[in-house]
C-alpha positions in Angstrom: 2.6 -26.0 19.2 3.8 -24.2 16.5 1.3 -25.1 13.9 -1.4 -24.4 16.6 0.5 -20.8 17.0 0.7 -20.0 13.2 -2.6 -21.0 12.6 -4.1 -19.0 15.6 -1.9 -15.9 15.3 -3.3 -15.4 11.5 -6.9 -17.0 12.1 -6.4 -18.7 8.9 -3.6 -20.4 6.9 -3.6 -22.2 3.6 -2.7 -25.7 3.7 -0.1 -25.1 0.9 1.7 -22.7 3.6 2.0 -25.2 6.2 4.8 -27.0 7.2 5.3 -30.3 9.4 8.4 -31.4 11.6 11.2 -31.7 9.5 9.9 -28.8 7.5 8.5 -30.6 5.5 5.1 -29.9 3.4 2.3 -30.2 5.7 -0.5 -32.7 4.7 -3.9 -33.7 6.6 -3.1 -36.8 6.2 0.2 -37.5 8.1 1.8 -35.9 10.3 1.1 -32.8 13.0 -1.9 -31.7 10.6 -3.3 -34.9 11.0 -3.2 -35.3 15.2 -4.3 -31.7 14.9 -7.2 -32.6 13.2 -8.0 -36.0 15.0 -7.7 -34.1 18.6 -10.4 -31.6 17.7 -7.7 -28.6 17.6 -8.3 -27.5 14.1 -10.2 -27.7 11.2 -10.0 -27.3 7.6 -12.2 -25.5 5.1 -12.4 -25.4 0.9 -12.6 -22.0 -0.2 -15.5 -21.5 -2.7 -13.7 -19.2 -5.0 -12.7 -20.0 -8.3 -9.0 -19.5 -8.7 -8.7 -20.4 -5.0 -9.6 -23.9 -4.2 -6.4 -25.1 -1.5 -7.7 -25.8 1.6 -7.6 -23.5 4.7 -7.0 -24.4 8.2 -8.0 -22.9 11.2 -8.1 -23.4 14.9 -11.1 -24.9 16.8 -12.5 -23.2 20.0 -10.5 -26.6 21.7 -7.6 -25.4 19.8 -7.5 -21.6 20.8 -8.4 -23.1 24.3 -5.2 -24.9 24.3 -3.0 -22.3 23.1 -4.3 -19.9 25.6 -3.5 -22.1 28.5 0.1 -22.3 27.7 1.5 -19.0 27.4 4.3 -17.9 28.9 3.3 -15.5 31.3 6.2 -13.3 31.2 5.7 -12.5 27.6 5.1 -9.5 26.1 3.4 -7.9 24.3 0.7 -11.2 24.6 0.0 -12.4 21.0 -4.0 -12.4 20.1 -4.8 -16.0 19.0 -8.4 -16.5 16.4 -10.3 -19.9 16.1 -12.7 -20.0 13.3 -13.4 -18.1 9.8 -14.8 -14.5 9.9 -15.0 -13.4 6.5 -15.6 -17.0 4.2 -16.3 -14.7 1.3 -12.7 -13.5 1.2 -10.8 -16.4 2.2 -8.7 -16.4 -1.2 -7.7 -12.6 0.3 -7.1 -13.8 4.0 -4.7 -16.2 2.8 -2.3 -13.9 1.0 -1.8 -12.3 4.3 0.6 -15.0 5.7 2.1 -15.0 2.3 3.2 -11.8 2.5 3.8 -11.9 6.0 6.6 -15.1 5.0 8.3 -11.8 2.5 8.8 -9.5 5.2 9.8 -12.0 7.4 12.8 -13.0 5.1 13.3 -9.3 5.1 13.1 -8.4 8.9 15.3 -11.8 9.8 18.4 -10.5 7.1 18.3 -7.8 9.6 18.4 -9.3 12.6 15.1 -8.3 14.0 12.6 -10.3 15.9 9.1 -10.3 15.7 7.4 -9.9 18.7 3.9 -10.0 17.7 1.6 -10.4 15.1 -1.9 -7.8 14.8 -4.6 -8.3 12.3 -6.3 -5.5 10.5 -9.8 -7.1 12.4 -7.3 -6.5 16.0 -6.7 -2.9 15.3 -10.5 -2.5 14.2 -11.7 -3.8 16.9 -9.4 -2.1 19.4 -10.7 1.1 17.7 -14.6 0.5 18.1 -13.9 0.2 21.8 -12.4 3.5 21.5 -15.4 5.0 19.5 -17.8 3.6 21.9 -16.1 4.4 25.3 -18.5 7.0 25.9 -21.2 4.9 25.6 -20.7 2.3 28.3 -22.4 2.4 31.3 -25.1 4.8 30.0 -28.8 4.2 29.6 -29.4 7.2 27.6 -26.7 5.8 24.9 -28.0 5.2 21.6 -24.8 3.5 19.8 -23.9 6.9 17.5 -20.4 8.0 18.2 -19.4 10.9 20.4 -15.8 11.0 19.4 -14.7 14.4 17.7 -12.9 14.5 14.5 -9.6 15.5 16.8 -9.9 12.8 19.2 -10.0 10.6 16.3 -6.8 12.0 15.2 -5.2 11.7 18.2 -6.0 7.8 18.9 -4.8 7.6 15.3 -1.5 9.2 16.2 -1.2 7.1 19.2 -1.4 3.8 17.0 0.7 4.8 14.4 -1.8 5.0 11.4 -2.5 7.1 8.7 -5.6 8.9 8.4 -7.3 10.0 4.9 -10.3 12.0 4.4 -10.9 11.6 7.7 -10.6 7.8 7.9 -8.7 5.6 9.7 -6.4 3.6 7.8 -5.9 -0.2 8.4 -3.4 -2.2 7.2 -4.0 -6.0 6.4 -1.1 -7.2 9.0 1.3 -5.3 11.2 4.6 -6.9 12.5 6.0 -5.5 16.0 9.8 -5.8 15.7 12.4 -5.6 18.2 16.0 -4.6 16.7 19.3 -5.9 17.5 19.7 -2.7 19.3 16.9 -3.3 21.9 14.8 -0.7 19.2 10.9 -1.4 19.3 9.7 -0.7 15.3 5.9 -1.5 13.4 6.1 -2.4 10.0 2.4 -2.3 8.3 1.5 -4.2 5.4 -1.4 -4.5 2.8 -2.1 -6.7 0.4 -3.2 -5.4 -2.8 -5.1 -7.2 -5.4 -6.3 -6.7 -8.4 -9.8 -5.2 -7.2 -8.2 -2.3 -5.8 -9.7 1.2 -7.3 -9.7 4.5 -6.8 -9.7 6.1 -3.5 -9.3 2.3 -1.8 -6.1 2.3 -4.0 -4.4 5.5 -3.2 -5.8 6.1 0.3 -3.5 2.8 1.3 -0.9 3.8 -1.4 -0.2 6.9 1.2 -0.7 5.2 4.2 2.9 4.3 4.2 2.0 0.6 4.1 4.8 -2.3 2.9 2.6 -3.3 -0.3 2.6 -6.5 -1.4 0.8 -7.6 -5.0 -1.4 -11.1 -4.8 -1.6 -12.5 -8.3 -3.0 -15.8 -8.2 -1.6 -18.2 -5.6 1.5 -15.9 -4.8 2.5 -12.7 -3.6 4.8 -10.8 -4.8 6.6 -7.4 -3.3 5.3 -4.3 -5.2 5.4 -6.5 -8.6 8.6 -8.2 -7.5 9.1 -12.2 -7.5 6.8 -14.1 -5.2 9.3 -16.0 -2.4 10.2 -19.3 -1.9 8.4 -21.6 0.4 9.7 -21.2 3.6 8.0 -22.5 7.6 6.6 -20.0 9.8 8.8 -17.7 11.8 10.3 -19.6 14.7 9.6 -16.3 17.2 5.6 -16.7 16.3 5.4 -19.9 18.7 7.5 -18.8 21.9 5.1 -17.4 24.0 3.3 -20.7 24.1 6.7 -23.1 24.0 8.1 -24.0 27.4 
C-alpha cells in the first residue's frame, strides 16, 4: 500500500524515486511495481521531454479505487489521492515535486515533526474555484463570471494561509501539514523553481514566503544547495490506508 499511497498522494512519481520492500530501487519488472502493474493499479508513462525521459508512474482509476476503500476512517485531515496525468506537457516539472518534497521531509523528520497530509497546488486551486463560484450554484440566471469582491478574495486568502500579489492568489507547488512534537499544527509551502521562471512569476513566488527549491536537470536542490540523497517515501504518507 505504500507505493499505491505515494504514487496517489502526488498523482505522479518518477520511477527513479520509487522504492520496493527492502528499500530497494523500484523496477517494473520485479517486485511491488511489477504486481502493481499486472493487477491494473498503476501505470507507467515516458515523458516526451528531452532532458526528461525516466518513466512516470501513476495510479489507475482501479488503483485510486483501492486506496479509497481502505482508509482509516478515524484519520484526519483525509489525504486527497489522483489517478492519472493532468498536465503531460509538464511531467519533467511534476516530478521535481516529490523530489523536493523527499528535502523537506529530511528536514521536518530531524525535527521531529509528522506529516499529516499532503496538498497539491491543483488541490488548493480547485478548492478555490469552488469558492469563486459559490454564488453561482443553484442559479439559472448564472452566467460563470465571478461575483467575489476583491476583499472576499482576501479574506479566503487569509483563511488558507497564502500570499496574495497584485491581487492574485499565490499557489505553491506542494504544501506539507505538520504536526509538531508539541501537539503544534504548522504548513510549510513549497515551489519548485526552474529555470523558466521570469519576472513577475519569479518574484511574485519569491515573496510568497514559499520553501524554494531549484530543479536543475534530474535533481533538486534547496535554494542552489546540494540535491539529497535517495531516500523512500515518508513512512506517515501511507497510514491512513495501513491497517
Amino acid at each position: 500500500m505504500r507505493t499505491l499511497a505515494t504514487v496517489g498522494a502526488f498523482r505522479i512519481v518518477a520511477l527513479d524515486d520509487l522504492r520496493d520492500h527492502g528499500d530497494e530501487p523500484a523496477a517494473l519488472w520485479k517486485g511491488d511495481l511489477r504486481s502493481l502493474r499486472a493487477s491494473g493499479l498503476v501505470t507507467t508513462i515516458v515523458p516526451t521531454e528531452r532532458d526528461s525521459r525516466t518513466p512516470v508512474v501513476t495510479l489507475t482509476e482501479r488503483g485510486k479505487t483501492l486506496l479509497e476503500a481502505h482508509r482509516r476512517p478515524d484519520h484526519e485531515p483525509a489525504q486527497t489521492f489522483h489517478a492519472g496525468v493532468v498536465r503531460t506537457r509538464e511531467l519533467g516539472h511534476d516530478t521535481q515535486v516529490y523530489r523536493a518534497f523527499e528535502r523537506s521531509a529530511e528536514r521536518q523528520a530531524a525535527r521531529d515533526a509528522r506529516i499529516l497530509r499532503i496538498v497539491l497546488e491543483q488541490d488548493l486551486k480547485r478548492e478555490y474555484q469552488r469558492f469563486l463560484q459559490e454564488p453561482n450554484r443553484g442559479r439559472s440566471d448564472a452566467d460563470g463570471r465571478v461575483k467575489r469582491t476583491p476583499e472576499e478574495v482576501r479574506a479566503w486568502a487569509e483563511e488558507h494561509d497564502l500570499s496574495m500579489r497584485d491581487g492574485r492568489v499565490q499557489f505553491p507547488d506542494l504544501r506539507l501539514e505538520l504536526e509538531m512534537p508539541d501537539g503544534r499544527r504548522e504548513i510549510e509551502d513549497i515551489e519548485v523553481t526552474t529555470l523558466h521562471y521570469r519576472g513577475l512569476q519569479a518574484s511574485g513566488k519569491a515573496s510568497a514566503g514559499f520553501t524554494r527549491y531549484r530543479s536543475s536537470g534530474g535533481r533538486v536542490g534547496s535554494r542552489g544547495g546540494r540535491a539529497g540523497s535517495r531516500r523512500g517515501a515518508d513512512p506517515h504518507l501511507a497510514e491512513e490506508v495501513l491497517r
